[in-house]
C-alpha positions as CSV (number, residue, x, y, z in Angstrom):
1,X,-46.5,17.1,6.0
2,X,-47.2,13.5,7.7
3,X,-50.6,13.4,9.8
4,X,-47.9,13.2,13.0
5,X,-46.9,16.6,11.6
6,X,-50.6,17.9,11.4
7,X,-51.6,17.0,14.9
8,X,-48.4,19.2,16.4
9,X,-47.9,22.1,18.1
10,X,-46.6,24.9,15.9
11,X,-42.7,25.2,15.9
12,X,-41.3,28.6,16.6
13,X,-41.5,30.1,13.6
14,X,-45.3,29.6,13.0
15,X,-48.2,31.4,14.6
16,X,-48.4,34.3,16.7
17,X,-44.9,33.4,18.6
18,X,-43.4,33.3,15.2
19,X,-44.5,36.9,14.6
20,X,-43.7,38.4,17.3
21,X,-40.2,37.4,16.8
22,X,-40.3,38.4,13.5
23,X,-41.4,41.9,14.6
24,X,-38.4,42.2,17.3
25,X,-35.6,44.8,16.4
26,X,-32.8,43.1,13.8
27,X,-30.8,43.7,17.3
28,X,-32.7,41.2,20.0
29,X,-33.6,39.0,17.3
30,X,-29.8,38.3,16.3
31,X,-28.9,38.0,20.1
32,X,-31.5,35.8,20.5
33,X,-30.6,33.5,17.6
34,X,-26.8,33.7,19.4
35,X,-27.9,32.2,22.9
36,X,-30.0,29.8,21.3
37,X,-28.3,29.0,17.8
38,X,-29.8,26.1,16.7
39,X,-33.7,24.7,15.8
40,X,-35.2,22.2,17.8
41,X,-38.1,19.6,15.7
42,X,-41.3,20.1,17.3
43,X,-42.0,16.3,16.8
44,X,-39.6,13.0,15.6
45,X,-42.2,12.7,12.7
46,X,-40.2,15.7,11.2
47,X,-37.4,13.8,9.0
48,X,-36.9,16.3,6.5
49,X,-37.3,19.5,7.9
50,X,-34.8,19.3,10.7
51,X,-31.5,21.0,12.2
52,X,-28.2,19.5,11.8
53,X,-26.7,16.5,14.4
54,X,-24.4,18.4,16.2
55,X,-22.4,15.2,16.0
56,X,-22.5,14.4,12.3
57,X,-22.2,18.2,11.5
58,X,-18.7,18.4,13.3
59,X,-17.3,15.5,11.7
60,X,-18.7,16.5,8.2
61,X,-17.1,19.6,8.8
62,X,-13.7,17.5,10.0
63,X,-13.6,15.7,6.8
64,X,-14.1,18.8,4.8
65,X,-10.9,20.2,6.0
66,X,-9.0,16.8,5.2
67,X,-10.0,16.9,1.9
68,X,-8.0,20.7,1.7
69,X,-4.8,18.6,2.0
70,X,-3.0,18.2,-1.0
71,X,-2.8,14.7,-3.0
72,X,-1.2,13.3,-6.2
73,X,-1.2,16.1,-8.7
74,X,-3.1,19.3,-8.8
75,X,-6.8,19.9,-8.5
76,X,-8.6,23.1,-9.8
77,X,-10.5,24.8,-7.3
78,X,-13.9,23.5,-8.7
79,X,-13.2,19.8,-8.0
80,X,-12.1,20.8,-4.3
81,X,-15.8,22.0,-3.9
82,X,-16.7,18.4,-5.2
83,X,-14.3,16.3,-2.8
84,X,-15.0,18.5,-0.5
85,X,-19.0,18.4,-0.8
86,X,-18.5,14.6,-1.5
87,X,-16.1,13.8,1.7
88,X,-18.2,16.0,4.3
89,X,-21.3,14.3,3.1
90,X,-20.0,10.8,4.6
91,X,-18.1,12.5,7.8
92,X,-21.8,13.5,8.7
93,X,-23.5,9.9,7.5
94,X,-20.5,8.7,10.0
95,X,-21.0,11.5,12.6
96,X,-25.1,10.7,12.7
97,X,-24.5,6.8,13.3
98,X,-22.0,7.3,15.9
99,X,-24.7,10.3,17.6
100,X,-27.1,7.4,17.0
101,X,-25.1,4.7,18.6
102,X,-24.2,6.7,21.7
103,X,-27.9,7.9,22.4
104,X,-28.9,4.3,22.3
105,X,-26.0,3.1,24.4
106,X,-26.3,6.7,26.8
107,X,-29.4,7.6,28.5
108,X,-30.2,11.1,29.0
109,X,-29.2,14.6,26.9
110,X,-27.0,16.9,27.8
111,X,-29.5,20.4,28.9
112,X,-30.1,23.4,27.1
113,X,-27.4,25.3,28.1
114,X,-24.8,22.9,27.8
115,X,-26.3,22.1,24.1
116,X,-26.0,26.1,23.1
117,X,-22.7,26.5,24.4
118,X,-21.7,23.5,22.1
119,X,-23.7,24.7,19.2
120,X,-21.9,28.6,20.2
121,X,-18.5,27.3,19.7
122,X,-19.2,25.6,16.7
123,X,-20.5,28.2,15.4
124,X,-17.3,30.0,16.4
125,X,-14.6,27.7,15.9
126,X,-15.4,26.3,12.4
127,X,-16.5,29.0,10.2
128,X,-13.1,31.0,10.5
129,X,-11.0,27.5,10.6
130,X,-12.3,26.5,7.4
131,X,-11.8,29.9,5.7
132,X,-8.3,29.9,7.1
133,X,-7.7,26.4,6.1
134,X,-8.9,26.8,2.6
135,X,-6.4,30.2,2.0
136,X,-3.5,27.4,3.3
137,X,-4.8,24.6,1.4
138,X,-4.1,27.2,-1.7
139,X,-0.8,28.0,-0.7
140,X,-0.2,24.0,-0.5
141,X,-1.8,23.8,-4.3
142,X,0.8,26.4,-5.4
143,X,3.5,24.0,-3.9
144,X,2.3,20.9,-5.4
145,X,2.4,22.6,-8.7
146,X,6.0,24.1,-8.4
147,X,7.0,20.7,-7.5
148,X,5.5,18.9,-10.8
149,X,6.9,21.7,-13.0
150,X,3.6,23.7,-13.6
151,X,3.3,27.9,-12.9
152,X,2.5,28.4,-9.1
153,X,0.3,30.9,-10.3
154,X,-3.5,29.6,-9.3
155,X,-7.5,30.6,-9.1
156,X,-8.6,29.4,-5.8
157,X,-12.3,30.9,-4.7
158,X,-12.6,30.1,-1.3
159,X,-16.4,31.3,-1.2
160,X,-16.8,29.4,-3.8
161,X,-15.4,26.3,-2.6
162,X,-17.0,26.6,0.4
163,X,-20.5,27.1,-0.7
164,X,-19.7,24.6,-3.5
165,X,-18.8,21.9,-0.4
166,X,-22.0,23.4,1.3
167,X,-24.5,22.9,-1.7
168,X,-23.5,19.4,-2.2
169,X,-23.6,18.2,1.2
170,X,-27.4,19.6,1.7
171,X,-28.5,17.4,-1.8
172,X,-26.9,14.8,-0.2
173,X,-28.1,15.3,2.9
174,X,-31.4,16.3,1.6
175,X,-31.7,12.7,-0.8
176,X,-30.9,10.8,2.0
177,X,-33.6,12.5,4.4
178,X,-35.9,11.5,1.9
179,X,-34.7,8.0,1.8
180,X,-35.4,7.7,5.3
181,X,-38.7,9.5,5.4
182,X,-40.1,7.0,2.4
183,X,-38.9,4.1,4.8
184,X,-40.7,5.3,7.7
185,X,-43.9,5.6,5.8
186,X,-43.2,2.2,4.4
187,X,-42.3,0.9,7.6
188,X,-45.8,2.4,9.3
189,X,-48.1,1.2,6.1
190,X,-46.7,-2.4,6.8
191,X,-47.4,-2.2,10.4
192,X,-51.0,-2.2,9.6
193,X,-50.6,-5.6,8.5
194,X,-47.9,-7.2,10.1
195,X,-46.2,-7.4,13.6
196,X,-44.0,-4.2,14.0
197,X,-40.2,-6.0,14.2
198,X,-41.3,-7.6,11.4
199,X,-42.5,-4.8,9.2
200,X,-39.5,-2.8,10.1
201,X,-37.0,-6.1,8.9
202,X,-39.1,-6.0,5.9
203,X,-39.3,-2.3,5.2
204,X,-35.8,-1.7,5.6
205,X,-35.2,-4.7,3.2
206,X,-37.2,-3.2,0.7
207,X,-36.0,0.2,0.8
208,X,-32.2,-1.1,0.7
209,X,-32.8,-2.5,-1.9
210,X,-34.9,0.4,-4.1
211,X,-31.9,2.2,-3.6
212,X,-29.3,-0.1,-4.7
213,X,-31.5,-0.8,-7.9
214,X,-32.3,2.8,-8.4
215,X,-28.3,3.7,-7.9
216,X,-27.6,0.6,-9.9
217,X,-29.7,0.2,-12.7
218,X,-31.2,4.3,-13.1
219,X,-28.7,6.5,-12.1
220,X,-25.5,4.9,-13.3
221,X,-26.3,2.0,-15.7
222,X,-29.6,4.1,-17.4
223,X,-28.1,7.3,-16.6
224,X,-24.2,7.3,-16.6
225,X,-23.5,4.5,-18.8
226,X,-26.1,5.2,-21.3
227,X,-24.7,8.5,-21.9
228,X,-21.2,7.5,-21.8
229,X,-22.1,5.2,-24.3
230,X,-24.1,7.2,-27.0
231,X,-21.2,10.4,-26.5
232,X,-18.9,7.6,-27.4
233,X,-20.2,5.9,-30.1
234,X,-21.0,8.9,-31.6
235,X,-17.4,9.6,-31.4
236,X,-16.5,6.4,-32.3
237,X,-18.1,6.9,-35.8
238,X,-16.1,10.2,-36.3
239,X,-12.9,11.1,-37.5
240,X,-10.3,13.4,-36.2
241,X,-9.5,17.0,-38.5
242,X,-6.4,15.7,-40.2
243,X,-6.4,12.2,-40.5
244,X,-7.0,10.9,-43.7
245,X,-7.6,7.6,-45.4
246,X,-3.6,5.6,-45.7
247,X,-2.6,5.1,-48.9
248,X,0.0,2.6,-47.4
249,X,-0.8,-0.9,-48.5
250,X,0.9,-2.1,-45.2
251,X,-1.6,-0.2,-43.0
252,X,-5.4,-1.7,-42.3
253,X,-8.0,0.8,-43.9
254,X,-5.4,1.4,-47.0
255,X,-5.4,-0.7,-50.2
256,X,-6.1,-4.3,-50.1
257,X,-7.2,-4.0,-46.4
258,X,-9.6,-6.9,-44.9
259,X,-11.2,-3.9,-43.0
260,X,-12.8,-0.6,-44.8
261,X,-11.6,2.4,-43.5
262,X,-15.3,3.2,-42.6
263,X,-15.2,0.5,-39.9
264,X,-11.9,1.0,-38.0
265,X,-13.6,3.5,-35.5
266,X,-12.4,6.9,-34.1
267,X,-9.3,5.7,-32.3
268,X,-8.8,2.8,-35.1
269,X,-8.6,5.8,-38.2
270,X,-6.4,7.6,-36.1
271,X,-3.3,5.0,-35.2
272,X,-3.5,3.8,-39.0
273,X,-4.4,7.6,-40.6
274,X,-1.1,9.2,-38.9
275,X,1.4,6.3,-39.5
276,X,4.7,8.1,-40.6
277,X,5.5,7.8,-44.0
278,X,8.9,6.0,-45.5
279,X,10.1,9.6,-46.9
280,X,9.8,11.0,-42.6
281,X,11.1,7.8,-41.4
282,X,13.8,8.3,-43.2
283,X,14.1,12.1,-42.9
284,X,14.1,11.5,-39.0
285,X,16.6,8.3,-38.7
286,X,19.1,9.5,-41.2
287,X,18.7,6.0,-42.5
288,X,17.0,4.2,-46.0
289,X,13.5,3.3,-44.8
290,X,10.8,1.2,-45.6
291,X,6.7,2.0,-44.7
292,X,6.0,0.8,-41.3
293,X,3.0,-1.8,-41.2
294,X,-0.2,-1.1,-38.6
295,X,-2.8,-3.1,-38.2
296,X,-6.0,-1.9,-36.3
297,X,-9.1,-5.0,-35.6
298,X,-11.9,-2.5,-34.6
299,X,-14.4,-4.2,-32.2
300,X,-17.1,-4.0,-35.1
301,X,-15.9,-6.5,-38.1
302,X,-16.9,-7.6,-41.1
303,X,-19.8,-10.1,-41.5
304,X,-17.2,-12.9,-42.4
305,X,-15.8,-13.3,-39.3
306,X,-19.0,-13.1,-36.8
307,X,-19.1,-16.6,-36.8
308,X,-17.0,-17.4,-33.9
309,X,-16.5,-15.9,-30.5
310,X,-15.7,-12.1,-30.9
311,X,-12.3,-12.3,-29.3
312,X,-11.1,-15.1,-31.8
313,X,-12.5,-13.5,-34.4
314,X,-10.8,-10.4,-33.7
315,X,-7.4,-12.6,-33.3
316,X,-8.0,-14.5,-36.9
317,X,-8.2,-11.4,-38.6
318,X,-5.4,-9.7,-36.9
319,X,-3.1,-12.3,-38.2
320,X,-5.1,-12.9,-41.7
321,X,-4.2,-8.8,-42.0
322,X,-0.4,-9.0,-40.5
323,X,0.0,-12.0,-43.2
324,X,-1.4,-9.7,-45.6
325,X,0.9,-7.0,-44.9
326,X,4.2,-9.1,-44.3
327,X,4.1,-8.3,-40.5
328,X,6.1,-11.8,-40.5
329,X,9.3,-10.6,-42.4
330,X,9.5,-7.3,-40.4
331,X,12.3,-7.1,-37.6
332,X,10.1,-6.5,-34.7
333,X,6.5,-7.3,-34.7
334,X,4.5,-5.3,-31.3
335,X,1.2,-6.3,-30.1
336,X,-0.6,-3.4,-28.6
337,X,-2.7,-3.1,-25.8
338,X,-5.4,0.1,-26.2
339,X,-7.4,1.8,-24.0
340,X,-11.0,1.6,-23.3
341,X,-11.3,3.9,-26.5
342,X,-9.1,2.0,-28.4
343,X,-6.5,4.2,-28.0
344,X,-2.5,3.6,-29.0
345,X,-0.7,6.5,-27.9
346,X,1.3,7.6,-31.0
347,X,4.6,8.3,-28.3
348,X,4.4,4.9,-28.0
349,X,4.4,3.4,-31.8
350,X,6.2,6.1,-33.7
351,X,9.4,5.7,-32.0
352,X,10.2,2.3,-32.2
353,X,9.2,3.1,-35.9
354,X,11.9,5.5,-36.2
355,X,14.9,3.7,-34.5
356,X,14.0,0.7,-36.9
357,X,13.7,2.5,-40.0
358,X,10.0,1.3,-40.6
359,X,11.0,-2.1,-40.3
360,X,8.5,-3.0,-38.2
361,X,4.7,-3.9,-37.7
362,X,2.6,-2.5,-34.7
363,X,-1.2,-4.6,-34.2
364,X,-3.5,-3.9,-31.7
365,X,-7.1,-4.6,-31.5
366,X,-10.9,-2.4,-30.1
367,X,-12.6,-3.9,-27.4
368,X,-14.5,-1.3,-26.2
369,X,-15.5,2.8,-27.5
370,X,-16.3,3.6,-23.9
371,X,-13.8,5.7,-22.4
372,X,-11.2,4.0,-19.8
373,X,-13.1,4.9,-16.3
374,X,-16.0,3.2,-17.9
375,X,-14.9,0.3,-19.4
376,X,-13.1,-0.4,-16.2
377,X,-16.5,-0.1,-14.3
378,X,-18.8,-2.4,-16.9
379,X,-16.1,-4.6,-18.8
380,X,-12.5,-4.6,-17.8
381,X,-12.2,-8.2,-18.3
382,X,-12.6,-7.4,-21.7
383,X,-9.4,-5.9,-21.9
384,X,-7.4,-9.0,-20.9
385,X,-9.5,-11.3,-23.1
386,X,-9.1,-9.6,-26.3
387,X,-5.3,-9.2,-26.0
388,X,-4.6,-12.2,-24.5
389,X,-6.6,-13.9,-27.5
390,X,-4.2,-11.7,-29.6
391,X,-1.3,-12.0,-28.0
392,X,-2.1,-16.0,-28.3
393,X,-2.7,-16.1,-32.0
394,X,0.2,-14.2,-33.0
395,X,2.5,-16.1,-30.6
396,X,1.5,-19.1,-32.5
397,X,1.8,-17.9,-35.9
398,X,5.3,-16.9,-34.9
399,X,6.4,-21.0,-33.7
400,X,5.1,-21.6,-36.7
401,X,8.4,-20.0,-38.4
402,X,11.9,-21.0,-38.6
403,X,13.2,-19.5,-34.9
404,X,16.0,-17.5,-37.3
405,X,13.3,-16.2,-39.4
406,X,11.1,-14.7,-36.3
407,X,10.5,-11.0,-35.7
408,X,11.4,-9.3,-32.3
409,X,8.1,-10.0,-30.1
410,X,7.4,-7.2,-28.2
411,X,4.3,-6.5,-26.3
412,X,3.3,-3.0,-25.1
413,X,0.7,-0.8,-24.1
414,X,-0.4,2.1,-21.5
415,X,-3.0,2.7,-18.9
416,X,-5.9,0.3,-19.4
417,X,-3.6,-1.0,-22.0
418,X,-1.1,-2.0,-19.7
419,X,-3.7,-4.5,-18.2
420,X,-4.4,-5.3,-21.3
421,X,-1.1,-6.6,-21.8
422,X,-0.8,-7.8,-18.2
423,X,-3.9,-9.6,-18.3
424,X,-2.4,-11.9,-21.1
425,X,0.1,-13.7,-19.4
426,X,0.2,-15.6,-16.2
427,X,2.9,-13.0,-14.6
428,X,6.1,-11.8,-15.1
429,X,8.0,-14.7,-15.6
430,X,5.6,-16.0,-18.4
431,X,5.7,-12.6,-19.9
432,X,9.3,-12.6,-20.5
433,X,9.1,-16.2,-21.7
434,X,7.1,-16.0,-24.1
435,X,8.2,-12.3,-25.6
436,X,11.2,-10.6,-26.5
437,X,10.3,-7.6,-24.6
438,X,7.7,-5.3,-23.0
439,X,7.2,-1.5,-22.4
440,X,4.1,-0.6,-20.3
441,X,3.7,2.8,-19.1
442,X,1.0,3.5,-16.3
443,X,-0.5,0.3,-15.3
444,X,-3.1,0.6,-13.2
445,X,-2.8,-0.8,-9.4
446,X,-5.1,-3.9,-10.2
447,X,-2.8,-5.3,-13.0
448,X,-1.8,-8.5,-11.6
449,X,1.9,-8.9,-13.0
450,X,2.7,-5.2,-11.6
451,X,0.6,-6.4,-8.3
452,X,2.9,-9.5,-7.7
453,X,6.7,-7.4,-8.9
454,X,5.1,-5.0,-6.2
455,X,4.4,-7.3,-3.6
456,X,7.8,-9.2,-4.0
457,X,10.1,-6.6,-4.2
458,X,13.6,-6.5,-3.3
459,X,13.5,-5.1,0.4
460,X,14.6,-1.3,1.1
461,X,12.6,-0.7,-2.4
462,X,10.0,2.2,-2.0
463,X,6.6,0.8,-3.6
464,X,6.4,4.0,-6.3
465,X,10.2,2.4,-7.9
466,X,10.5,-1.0,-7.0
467,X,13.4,-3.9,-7.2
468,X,12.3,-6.5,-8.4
469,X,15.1,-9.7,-8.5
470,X,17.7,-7.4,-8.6
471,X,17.0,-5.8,-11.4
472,X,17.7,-8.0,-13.9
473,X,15.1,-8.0,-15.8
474,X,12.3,-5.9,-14.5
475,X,12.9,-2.4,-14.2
476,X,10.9,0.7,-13.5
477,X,11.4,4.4,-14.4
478,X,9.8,7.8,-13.8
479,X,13.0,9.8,-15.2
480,X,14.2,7.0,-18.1
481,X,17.2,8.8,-18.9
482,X,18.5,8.5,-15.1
483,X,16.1,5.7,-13.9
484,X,17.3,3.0,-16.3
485,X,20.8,3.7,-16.4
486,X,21.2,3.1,-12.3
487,X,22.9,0.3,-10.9
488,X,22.6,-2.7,-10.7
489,X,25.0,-3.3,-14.1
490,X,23.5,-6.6,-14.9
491,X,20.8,-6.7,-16.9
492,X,19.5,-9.8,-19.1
493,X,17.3,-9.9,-22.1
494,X,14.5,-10.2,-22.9
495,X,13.6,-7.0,-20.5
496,X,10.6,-5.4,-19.6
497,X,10.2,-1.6,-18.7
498,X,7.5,-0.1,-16.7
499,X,6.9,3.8,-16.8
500,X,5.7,4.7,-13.5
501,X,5.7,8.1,-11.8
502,X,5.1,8.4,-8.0
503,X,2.2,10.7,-8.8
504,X,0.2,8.4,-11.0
505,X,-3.2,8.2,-9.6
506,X,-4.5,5.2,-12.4
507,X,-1.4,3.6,-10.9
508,X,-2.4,4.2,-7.1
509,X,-6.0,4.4,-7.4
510,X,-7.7,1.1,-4.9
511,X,-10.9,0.6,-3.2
512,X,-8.6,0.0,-0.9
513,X,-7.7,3.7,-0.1
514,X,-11.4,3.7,2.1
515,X,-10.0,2.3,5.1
516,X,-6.1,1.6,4.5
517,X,-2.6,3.6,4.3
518,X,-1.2,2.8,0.9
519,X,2.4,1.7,0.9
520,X,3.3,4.9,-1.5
521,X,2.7,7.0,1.1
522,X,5.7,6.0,3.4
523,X,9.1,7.1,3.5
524,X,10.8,7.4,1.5
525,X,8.1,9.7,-0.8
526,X,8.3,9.7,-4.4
527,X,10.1,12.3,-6.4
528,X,7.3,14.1,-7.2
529,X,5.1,14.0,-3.7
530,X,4.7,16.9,-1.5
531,X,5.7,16.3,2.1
532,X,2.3,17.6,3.1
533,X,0.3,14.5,1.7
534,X,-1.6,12.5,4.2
535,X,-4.4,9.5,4.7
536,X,-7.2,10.2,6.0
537,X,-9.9,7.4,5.5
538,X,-12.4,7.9,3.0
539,X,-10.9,11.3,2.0
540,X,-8.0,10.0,0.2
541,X,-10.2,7.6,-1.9
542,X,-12.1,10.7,-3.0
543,X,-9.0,12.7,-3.6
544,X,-7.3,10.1,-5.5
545,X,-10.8,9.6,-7.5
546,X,-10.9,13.3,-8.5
547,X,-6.8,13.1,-9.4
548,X,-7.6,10.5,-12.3
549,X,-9.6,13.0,-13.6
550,X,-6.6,15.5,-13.5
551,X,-3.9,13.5,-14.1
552,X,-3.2,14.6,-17.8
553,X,-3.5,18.4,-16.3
554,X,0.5,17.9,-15.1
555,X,3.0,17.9,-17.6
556,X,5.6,14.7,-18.1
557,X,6.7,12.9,-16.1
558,X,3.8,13.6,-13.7
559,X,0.8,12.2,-12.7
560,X,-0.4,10.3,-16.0
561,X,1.8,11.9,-18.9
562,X,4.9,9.7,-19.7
563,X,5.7,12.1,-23.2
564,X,8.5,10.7,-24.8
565,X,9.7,8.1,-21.7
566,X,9.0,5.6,-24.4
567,X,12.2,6.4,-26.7
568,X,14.5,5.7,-23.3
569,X,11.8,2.5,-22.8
570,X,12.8,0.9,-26.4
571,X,16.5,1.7,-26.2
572,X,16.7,-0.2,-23.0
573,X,14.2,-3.4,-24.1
574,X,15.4,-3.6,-27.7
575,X,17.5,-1.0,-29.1
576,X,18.6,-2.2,-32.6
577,X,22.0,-3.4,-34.2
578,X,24.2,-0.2,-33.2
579,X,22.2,2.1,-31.6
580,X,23.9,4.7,-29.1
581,X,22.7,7.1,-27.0
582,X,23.5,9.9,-28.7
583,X,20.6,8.4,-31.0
584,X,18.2,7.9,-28.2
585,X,19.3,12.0,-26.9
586,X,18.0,12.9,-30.6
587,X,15.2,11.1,-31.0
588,X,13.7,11.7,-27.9
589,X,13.8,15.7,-28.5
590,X,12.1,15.3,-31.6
591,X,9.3,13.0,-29.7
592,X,9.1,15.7,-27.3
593,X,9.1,18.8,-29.5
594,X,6.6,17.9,-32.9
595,X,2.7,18.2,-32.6
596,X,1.7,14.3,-32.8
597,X,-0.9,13.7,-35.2
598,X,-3.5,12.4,-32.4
């Protein structure tokens, strides 16, 4: 308690006033409490220990019911507590400053009587609303997930949601109370020694920026990060339960490799551990086969090359080890973008494996170990200047060949990936000129190629399956079989294919959803979007925030799972000498139906 708070009257429930309200029958006291349902502060000194703005309550409790609208894919009725929680907490920070602004603008308060009858009809009015509204926004759940294939069957507490929402909003509340309590004390102790406007300049400078620092640098860079990092790079030095050690000389960690096993990484042992032997590339093309070749550069490497910049390091091995293996003489050679991980999705690689008998030779290199969402928060650039350091050293060991003796180039990658790949290349023209082909599934909304194909797409185009030129080169998919195969006829090589459902939130996901309608919310909706949707600012940031956490909870083709759209991907941007569709039918059920290896 401040010395303001010492030097006070007692508030009602202190002293003998207190008690004798305390001994009134559970009757008078409860009809009291209606006619006068709210606490008044017995001084402004009292920061903390305060009722509720009226104001700032009522739109807290308006954004909570936004957030009960459906949104992208799914959410599990734990994470609607947490939008929920996290979307009231700013409708009241937004409710407070507008009760602030109009009480400085506004002299007078409305009386007591007008004040309880405002407080009565809250009190009313929202508690049964937002039990109603959660029961629909189940019912709206169950919907979403009938639409994207899943069991309408659902767990949805609304207690629990509610008191969840609740919880979160009073720590939030309750933080910044505090923050503004340690300001006014700071404020008060500088007005001892300077003039009051400016020890208030200065003591809201000061506390500003303790918070940004202790957000920053404590809570997300000491705190978040740090442990982020150490849960990943104790991953990072694991290996998965069946994957073993290649014994493929054509893979990296295998004989003859320039990298040890030991140093590829988590991710790294994985895409070489599980590549498909020549005896099941055979067995699944019906064809002779040869061993495919993987390479993996792991973002550790070996003392000999930690000479030079990381990122041309990392190329100069890549093609050092793709030399080694005879990458070169293969029929298609595919640089990978991975993940934040590291991550190649083995739907992606194995495939193109299989329609080329093994004739081909997949390399990709480790930026990071952090998962995606991190890496994109602390080095996202990284992504772009590894691969394009990759995709530049290859390109240039490939013009150093006879043009007839060239592999297919092919680029690919997903997610993270994608911008990876994107990153690498100065748009879409220069990524077609300077490649054979490209399959990127998922790209995330701040890849700059997929920015500009979205921004200069054929008109009458929805945003979620663009045109782009016609068609002619550029095309995107959500259903490959159906997507690809639509007019217009024409279509010139070399071609690149974007997987992209209309319920990707990595794809959709913007700063930009605070205070702006996103273009894949207007007619005509995706496939895959329930009619219900809506933007509501703020909220459908926080929605679309918690959907990237749930977007591999949706089966493919929803929300981030693409599953076997990759077969339909390579048929269309390089199918090989007499391939058919009946080829791409088979191979694509056996993509969908075996356990992959990772």
């Amino acid at each position: 308690m401040t010395s303001t708070d010492r030097h006070t009257s007692p508030d009602r429930s202190a002293g003998p006033t207190g008690l004798v309200d305390r001994l009134r029958p559970p009757g008078e006291r409860l009809l009291a409490l209606a006619r006068h349902p709210y606490w008044d502060r017995p001084h402004p000194a009292y920061l903390i220990r305060r009722w509720p703005d009226l104001t700032a309550l009522t739109a807290a409790t308006l954004f909570f019911w936004a957030s009960l609208t459906p949104s992208l894919v799914p959410r599990p009725w734990y994470l609607q507590g947490v939008v929920g929680g996290i979307t009231a907490a700013i409708g009241y920070a937004l409710g407070a400053c507008a009760a602030w602004l109009f009480r400085a603008v506004v002299r007078g308060r409305p009386g007591e009587p007008v004040r309880a009858r405002c407080w009565q009809a809250y009190w009313v009015v929202a508690p049964a609303l937002s039990v109603w509204l959660i029961s629909e926004s189940a019912r709206m759940q169950r919907q979403l997930r009938v639409l994207q294939g899943l069991e309408p069957a659902l767990t949805w507490h609304t207690p629990m949601i509610a008191l969840m929402a609740i919880a979160l909003l009073l720590a939030l509340l309750l933080v910044a109370r505090a923050v503004r309590l340690g300001s006014a004390r700071l404020i008060r102790l500088l007005g001892r020694l300077l003039p009051r406007p400016v020890a208030f300049a200065v003591g809201a400078l000061l506390s500003t920026l303790a918070v940004l620092v202790g957000v920053r640098d404590v809570v997300f860079d000491r705190g978040i990060v740090d442990i982020a990092d150490r849960i990943a790079e104790a991953t990072n030095g694991g290996t998965k339960d069946g994957i073993h050690a290649p014994v493929s000389r054509y893979v990296s960690g295998g004989p003859g490799s320039l990298i040890p096993w030991q140093d590829l990484g988590y991710q790294g042992r994985n895409f070489t551990g599980s590549v498909p032997t020549r005896a099941r590339v055979t067995a699944v093309s019906g064809r002779p086969a040869m061993d495919p070749v993987r390479v993996y550069i792991p973002s550790a490497l070996p003392a000999a090359f930690t000479d030079e910049r990381p990122f041309a390091a990392q190329a100069r091995l890549a093609v050092r080890e793709l030399e080694r293996t005879g990458a070169f003489d293969r029929q298609v050679l595919v640089v990978a973008g991975t993940t934040g991980t590291g991550w190649v999705n083995p739907n992606v690689a194995e495939p193109l494996e299989f329609m080329y008998g093994g004739d081909t030779a997949i390399v990709a290199v480790q930026y990071s170990y952090l998962p995606s969402w991190v890496s994109f928060l602390v080095d996202k650039e990284k992504a772009g200047q590894a691969t394009r350091a990759l995709v530049q050293a290859v390109r240039a060991r490939l013009d150093a060949l006879p043009a007839e003796r060239r592999p297919t180039f092919l680029v690919t990658g997903e997610s993270l990936g994608a911008y990876a790949v994107e990153a690498s290349f100065d748009g879409p023209d220069d990524l077609l000129a300077r490649t054979d082909g490209a399959l990127l599934l998922g790209t995330p909304n701040f890849s700059p190629a997929s920015q500009e194909i979205r921004r200069d797409r054929d008109p009458g185009s929805p945003v979620w399956r663009p045109q782009y030129e016609g068609g002619e080169r550029v095309r995107f998919a959500q259903f490959p079989a159906a997507d690809l195969a639509r007019p217009p006829a024409r279509w010139r090589f070399p071609r690149a294919v974007y997987l992209q459902n209309a319920s990707d939130p990595v794809v959709w996901w913007s700063p930009d959803l605070l205070v702006e309608r996103p273009e894949w919310l207007a007619d005509p909706l995706g496939p895959d979007i329930t009619p219900e949707i809506d933007w509501f600012p703020f909220v459908a940031f926080w929605q679309t925030s918690i959907d990237m956490a749930v977007s591999y909870g949706v089966q493919a083709p929803h929300g981030h799972r693409y599953g076997a759209g990759a077969v339909d991907g390579w048929a269309a941007v390089a199918p090989p000498d007499g391939w058919t569709a009946a080829d791409t039918t088979r191979l694509r059920a056996y993509i969908q139906h075996r356990d992959a290896a990772y």
